[in-house]
Every structure is written in C-alpha cells, then in structure tokens.
C-alpha positions in Angstrom: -52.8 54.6 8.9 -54.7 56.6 6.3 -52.8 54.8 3.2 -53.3 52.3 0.7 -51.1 48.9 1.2 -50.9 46.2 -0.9 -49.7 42.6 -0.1 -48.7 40.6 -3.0 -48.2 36.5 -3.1 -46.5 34.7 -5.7 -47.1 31.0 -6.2 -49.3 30.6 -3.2 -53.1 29.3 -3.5 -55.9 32.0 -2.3 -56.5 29.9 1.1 -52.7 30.8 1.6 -52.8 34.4 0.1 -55.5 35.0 2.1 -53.1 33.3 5.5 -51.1 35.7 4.6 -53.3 39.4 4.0 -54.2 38.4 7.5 -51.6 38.0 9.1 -50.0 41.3 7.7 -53.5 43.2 8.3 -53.3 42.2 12.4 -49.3 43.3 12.2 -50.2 46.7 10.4 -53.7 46.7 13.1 -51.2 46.3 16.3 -48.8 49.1 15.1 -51.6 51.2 14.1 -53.4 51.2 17.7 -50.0 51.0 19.6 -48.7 54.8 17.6 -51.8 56.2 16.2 -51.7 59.9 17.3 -55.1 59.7 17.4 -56.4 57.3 20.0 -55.8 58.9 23.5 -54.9 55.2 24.6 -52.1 54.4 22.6 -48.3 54.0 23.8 -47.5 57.3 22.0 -50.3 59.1 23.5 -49.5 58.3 26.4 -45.7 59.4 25.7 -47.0 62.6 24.5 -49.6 63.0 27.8 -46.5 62.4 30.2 -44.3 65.4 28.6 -42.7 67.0 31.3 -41.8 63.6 33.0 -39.6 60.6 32.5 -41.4 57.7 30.8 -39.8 54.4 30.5 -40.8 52.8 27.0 -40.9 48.6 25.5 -38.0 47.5 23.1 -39.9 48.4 20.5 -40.8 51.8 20.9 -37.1 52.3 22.0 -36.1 50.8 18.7 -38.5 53.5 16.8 -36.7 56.2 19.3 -33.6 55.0 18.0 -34.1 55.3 14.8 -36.3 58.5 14.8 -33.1 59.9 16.5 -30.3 58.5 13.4 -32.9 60.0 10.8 -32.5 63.1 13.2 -29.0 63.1 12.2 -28.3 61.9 8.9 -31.3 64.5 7.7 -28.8 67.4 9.3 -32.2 67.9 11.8 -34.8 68.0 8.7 -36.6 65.1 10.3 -37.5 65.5 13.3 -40.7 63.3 15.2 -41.0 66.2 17.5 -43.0 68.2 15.2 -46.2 66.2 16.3 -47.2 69.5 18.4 -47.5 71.0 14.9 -50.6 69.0 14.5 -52.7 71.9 16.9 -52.1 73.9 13.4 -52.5 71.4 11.1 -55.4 69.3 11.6 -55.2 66.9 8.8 -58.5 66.1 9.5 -59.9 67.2 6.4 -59.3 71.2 6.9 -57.5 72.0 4.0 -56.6 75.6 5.0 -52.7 76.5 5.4 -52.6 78.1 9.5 -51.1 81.2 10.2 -47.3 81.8 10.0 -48.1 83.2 13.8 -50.2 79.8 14.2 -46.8 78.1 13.3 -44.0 80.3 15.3 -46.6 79.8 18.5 -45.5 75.8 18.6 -41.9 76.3 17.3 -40.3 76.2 20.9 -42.0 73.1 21.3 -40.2 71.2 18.6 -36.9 70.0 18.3 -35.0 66.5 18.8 -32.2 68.2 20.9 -34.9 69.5 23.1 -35.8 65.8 23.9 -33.7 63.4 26.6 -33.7 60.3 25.5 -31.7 57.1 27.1 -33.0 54.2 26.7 -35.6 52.9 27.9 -36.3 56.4 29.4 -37.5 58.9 27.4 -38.4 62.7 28.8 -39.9 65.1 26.4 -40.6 68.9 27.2 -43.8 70.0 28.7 -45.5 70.7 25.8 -43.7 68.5 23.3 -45.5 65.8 21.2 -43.6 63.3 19.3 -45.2 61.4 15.9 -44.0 58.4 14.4 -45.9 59.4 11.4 -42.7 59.9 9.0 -41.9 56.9 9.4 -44.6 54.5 11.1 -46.5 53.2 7.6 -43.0 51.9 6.7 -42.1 50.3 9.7 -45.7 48.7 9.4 -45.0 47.2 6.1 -42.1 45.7 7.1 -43.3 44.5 10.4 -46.5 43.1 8.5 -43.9 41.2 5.9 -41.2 39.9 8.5 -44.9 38.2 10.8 -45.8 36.5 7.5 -42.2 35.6 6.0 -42.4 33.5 9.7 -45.6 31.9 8.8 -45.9 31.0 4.7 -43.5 29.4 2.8 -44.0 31.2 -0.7 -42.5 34.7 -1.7 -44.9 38.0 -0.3 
C-alpha cells in the first residue's frame, strides 16, 4: 500500500509480538492484493475492467461500496472513489509533473458517484469509469489487520 504501518504490543513477549506483526502483515497482504489498483487480477480491477456491465461483488467489497458511498455524502461529493480514472493523468508512479488542466477536463465525465448504480451486491459503473479504494483502503487495512489479531492474542495491540 505504499505507507509505513506500525503494529505496537504491550505486555506481550517477542514470540507473541511477533504472533501478532504476522498476523496483521497477512490481513494488510489480503487487502492489499484483493484492491490494489495495480494488479490487473485483483477484485477491483476486475470491477474497473467490467465498466459498462453489471458486476455482482462479496460482502466485503459491498461493505467498502457502502461506505465509499456515506463518505460520498457526508463530504457534500468531495470524496468520491470514482476519481480512480484520474490516475491516466496522474501516474503516481514516480512522475512528479502536475498534467495538463486539458489532461484533467478529458477524464472529468468519467468521474462522479451519481454516475455509478450501485445496489447491493450489484454494482454497474460507466464505460469508462474506474473506482479506487485508495482514500480509504490503508485505513480499512489497519483496522482489518487489528480486529484478525485482537481474535488471536490476548494482550493489548
């Protein structure tokens, strides 16, 4: 996910610290290759290949949905997952240059919650639409990664 994370034990011994770290670390790992933009095999790729058609989704990507869609609307719109198609202008790769206004306005029809159907489990984007858990997804990681190992250790993480 391209960010630091720290896990932090109180009161356990290393053996159990290190029960822990790896339990969180295969948490984060599942999320990670389940919504990473970047691996063509992921579910959200594959959300984002099928726009133009309906595509039923698991519990848990319908639980992201649903709350990708309440930040939607207690942000007034400002936060919006659709904007993933603004990656084609921003690369984030490492190009550090700013794209074209025109670059930008190109991909603006594309973005856009309203623009999006969603009724669970069935979610239809626009051709052309790309949706990003990215605002959100290091979060839902953590606490994924915490509530897997608050199951497992008996010490406070």
């Amino acid at each position: 996910m391209a960010s630091p994370c720290e896990l932090i034990t109180s009161g356990a011994d290393k053996r159990d610290s290190g029960k822990a770290a790896a339990i969180a670390a295969k948490e984060v790992w599942r999320i990670q290759d389940k919504y990473s933009r970047f691996d063509s095999r992921s579910t959200l790729s594959h959300i984002n290949q099928r726009a133009g058609h309906p595509t039923r989704v698991d519990g848990e990507t319908a639980r992201l949905l649903n709350t990708a869609e309440h930040l939607y609307q207690i942000s007034n719109g400002r936060f919006d997952i659709s904007s993933g198609v603004l990656q084609k202008a921003w690369t984030f790769g490492g190009n550090t240059g700013v794209p074209s206004a025109e670059a930008v306005n190109q991909l603006m029809p594309a973005i856009g919650w309203k623009k999006i159907r969603w009724e669970d489990p069935t979610l239809l984007l626009r051709e052309g639409m790309q949706i990003d858990f990215g605002g959100f997804g290091k979060e839902y990681a953590a606490d994924a990664a915490l509530t897997k190992t608050k199951a497992v250790v008996d010490f406070p993480v």
